[in-house]
Structure formats: C-alpha cells, structure tokens
C-alpha positions, 0 to 999 in steps of 0.5 A: 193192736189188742187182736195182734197181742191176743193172737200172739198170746194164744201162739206161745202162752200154750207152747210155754205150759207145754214146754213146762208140763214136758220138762220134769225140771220145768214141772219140778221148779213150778211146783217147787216154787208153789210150795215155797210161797205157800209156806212162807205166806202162811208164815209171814202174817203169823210171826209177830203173833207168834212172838207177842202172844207165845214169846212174850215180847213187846210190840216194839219188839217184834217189830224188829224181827223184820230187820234181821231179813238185812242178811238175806242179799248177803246169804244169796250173794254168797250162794249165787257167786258159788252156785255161778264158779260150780254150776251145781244148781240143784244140789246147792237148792236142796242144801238151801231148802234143807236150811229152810225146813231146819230153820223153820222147825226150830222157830216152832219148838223156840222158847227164848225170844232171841231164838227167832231173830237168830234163825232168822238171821243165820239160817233162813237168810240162806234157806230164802236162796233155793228159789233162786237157785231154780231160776238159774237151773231153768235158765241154763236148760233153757239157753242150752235148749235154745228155747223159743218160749223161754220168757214164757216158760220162766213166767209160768214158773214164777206164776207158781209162786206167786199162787202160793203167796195167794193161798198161803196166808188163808191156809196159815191162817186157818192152822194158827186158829186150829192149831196153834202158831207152833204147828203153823211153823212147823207146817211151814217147815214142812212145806221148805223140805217138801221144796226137795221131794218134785224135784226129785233126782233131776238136773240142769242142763250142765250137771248132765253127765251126758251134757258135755258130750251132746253139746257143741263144742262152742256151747261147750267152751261158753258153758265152761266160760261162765260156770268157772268164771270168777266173781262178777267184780263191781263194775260188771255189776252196777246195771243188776244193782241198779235196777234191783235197787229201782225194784226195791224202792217199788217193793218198798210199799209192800210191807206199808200197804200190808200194814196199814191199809187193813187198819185204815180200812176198818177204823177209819173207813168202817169198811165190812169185813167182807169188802176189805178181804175183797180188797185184799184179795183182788191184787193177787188174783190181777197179778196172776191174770197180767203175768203172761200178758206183760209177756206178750207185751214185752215182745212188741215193746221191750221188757224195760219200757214195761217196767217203766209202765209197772213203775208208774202204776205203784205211783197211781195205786199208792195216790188211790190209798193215801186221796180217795178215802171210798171203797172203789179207790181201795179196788183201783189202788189193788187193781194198779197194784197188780199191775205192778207185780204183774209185770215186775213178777213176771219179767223181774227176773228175766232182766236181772238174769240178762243185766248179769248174764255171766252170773245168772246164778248170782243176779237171781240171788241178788235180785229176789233177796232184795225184797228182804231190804224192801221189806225193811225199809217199807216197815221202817219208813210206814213206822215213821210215816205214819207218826208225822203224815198219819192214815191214809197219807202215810201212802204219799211215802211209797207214791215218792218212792214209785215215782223215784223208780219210775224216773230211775227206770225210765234212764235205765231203759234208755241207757246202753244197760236196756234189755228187751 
C-alpha cells in the first residue's frame, strides 16, 4: 500500500504544479490566495493590540470584535448566489478584494473604537468572499478543461493559502514591533489590493468571449444551465450545510487552541520561549507536507472516509493539550492537528463544491465563510470553558466538539450525500 500511494503521489502531484505553473488563471489564483493568507495572519494576532493598546478598549471589550465575523457566511452567501446567476467570477473577486484593502486602510487611520467593529461587519465581511470566488473560477476552468489532476491543481492552489497563514503572523509581527500596528493594518490592506495585480486581465472558462464558441454545445447548455440557474432553495442545500457545519464544530478549536495553549505553555508548563514557538509553528508546516497526500489517499479511499479519519485527529490532538501536561503531548497534539487541516484544507473545498455542484460559487462561499462562526463560537466556548474547566482541561470542549464531527462525518460518509 505505502509504494502504491508513493508511485501514484509522484504520477499526478507533478502533472498538478505542472497544470498550475501553465494556466495564468491557476498561477494567478495561487499566488492570490498567498497574499490574501499573508496579509489576514498578519493582522489577526495583532487586532486585539491594536484595539486596547491604540483605541483604549477594555479587554472585555475587544474580545467581542471577534463576533462581528457573525456577518461573513451572510456576505458570501449573497456574493456566491450572484457570482453562481452570472458567472462573472473574477470581476466580483476584484470588487471583493477592493473592499478588503478599503477596509483594512480604514481600520489603520480609525480613531473611535466603534470604527473597527463597523469595517468589520460591513466591509470586511464581503472583502473575505474573493478567496471563494477563485475557487469557483479554478473550478469552472477545470471542469470545461475536463482536467485529469483537478483535485491536485485545487489542492495546490489552496496550499498557497495556508503558506501565507505560515509566514503572516511572523511578518505581522515583526512590522507591529518596527512600525506600529497602524502601518501593520495599512500593510494588510495592501496585500488585499495586491490580491488584483497576478490576476491581472484573466478569465475563467465562462467569461472567454471566445468560450461559447469552442465549447460544445451540450457543455454549452450545462454551462448556461448552472450559471443562470436560480438560487440554490433549502433542500438542495442541506448536504453543503451539513457538512459545513461538521467542519465548523472541528474549526471551532482553532480560536481556543490559539488562545490558550500559548498561556498554558508559558505559565503553567514554564515551557522555553523557543520550544513553545517550536510548538506552534510545527502544525502549519505538517499541514502543508499532508495537503497533496490526502490527495492521493482520497483517490484510493474516498474524500468523505478521510474526513472522518481528519475528524478523529481533532479528537486525539485536543486530549494531548487538555491530559499530557509535557512537552512532547504539545508536539503530538499539533502533530494530529496538522493532520486535521492537511485533510480538510486540502479537500474541504473539493466536497463543498461537489455537495452543491449547480452552485460552486455559493458552496465555496458557504463553506470558507463558516470559519467566521467557527471562530465565534471557538472564542465564546474557550471563555466559558475556561472559567468552569480551567487550563488544560478547557481542551476537553473541542475534544467534544471533534468527537460530534467525526460521529456527523462518519453518517454523512455513508449517507446518499458521500462524495468521493
């Protein structure tokens, strides 16, 4: 088995950066994608600075800064059903990502402490549906191409992201330290806007003028079909929502994990400054190395079994934080957690498109808003853990949650909604 899935690995990962490096669209949306996780982790760690240290807020406060991610599903739901009726990917990406550097260069010159909880609600909440956007333009390249590696090439270019979340929040911040969280803000903005310059004057398969023309013409008509379908109604619906909400309840831990391992790590496990860094960092890097493995591994034993693997993974990581109380738990527990997001990073994406494939558009925008409320609820359910369960066991909360969504994965995986 391990030689079968290498010598499949080394038959389609290069086919897959390949197809990338060739498609301006392809080598566009990556490096997009970089640049948008490179200047959101810059920003994230540094909000809450920036609201008690420059705005003068309590701690209480700008804790609730996080809730106003609450309108990001709503924003992309809007921007996918329009995105999904015209099939003008791209020009609805740059609009978002224009929002996004506007946003982000208000936030840096904001001198009232409501000014941030309303950009962020308002107009950050759209700017966070470009990414999606892309997605949905790879997508309907790769479909009308009939691409043999288009799992491969989606997973490449969602690799990209998550190698911006690696190096943003180093890059963020050292700039806060040099320059002020203002010119950090106004930084981030900048990246947003630079979202438009790879992309340059390309297009998506649809909006080709060209297109309609070259295509056949039952291609043709399923192209029309989907484009100017009308809004996805409930019912069509409910698989996406079900396992977006699975994935919620495994993002969840994200925010606590982030949040109170560091403080764990330092006060109560007197961990060196250097290992607990080590600790942190190591996920990330697991997480980019598993991307195109679960790949392969989705190809032999179908994307929604694998999820139900990922799943579990949040349960084992979570148990190392809140029982082991050493060192090395630290290491497993980030080690299963990049696990975690090695495959749902990875494919998440993928089975989202395909449980709502009249709508990619929509179910990208469903599917990576979510994280939002992941967010939201992680940050909510860490503060109340924390008081009744204390450090470590507060992790015992998203164990609970993982093990909910490994249980919801595994019926969804068996149920008539599986995709492979």
């Amino acid at each position: 088995m391990p030689s079968a899935l290498a010598t499949a690995e080394v038959a389609t990962t290069p086919s897959a950066v390949r197809s990338v490096w060739a498609s301006p669209l392809y080598r566009g949306a990556t490096v997009a994608l970089f640049l948008s996780g490179l200047g959101t982790s810059a920003a994230a760690p540094q909000i809450t600075l920036f609201l008690v240290n420059d705005l003068h807020v309590s701690l209480t406060t700008a804790g609730l800064f996080y809730l106003t991610n609450i309108t990001a599903p709503l924003a992309g739901y809007l921007i996918g059903t329009r995105s999904d009726r015209s099939g003008k990917r791209l020009g609805l990406f740059r609009w978002c990502a224009l929002a996004g550097a506007l946003g982000w260069a208000a936030m840096a010159v904001a001198d009232r402490a409501w000014i941030p909880f309303v950009i962020s609600a308002l107009v950050l909440a759209f700017s966070g549906a470009a990414g999606s956007q892309l997605f949905a333009a790879v997508h309907d390249d790769l479909k009308a191409t009939a691409s043999p590696v288009a799992d491969g090439v989606v997973s490449v270019v969602r690799m990209a992201l998550t190698a911006g979340w690696v190096v943003g929040p180093v890059l963020g911040s050292l700039l806060a330290t040099a320059a002020g969280p203002r010119v950090m803000l106004a930084a981030t903005g900048a990246c947003a806007l630079a979202q438009i310059l790879p992309m340059g004057f390309a297009r998506s398969s649809g909006d080709r003028p060209g297109a309609a023309a070259d295509a056949p013409a039952e291609e043709l008509t399923g192209a029309l079909t989907e484009r100017h379908a009308p809004r996805p109604g409930l019912r069509a619906m409910l698989p996406l929502l079900a396992f977006t909400g699975l994935y919620l309840l495994v993002y969840a831990g994200e925010p606590i994990k982030y949040g109170y391992l560091p403080i764990y790590m330092r006060d109560s496990m007197h961990l060196p400054t250097a290992v607990s860094g080590a600790v942190i960092g190591i996920q990330p890097l697991i997480e980019l190395v598993l991307m195109p493995v679960a790949v392969v591994v989705a190809r032999r034993i179908g994307m929604m079994p694998l999820m139900v693997l990922g799943a579990a993974f949040g349960v084992g990581a979570n148990l190392c934080f809140a029982l082991t109380g050493n060192a090395a738990g630290m290491f497993a527990g980030q080690i299963l957690m990049g696990g975690v997001w090695g495959v749902f990073a990875g494919l998440g994406i993928i089975v989202a498109q395909r449980l709502l494939p009249q709508a990619v558009a929509t179910a990208s925008a469903v599917f990576m808003s979510s994280t939002a409320v992941a967010s939201a609820l992680g940050g909510l359910t860490g503060s109340l853990g924390v008081s009744v369960l204390g450090l470590p066991h507060v992790f015992l909360a998203p164990a609970l949650f993982g093990l909910l969504a490994t249980g919801g994965m595994a019926v969804l995986s068996r149920s008539r909604f599986s995709v492979r």
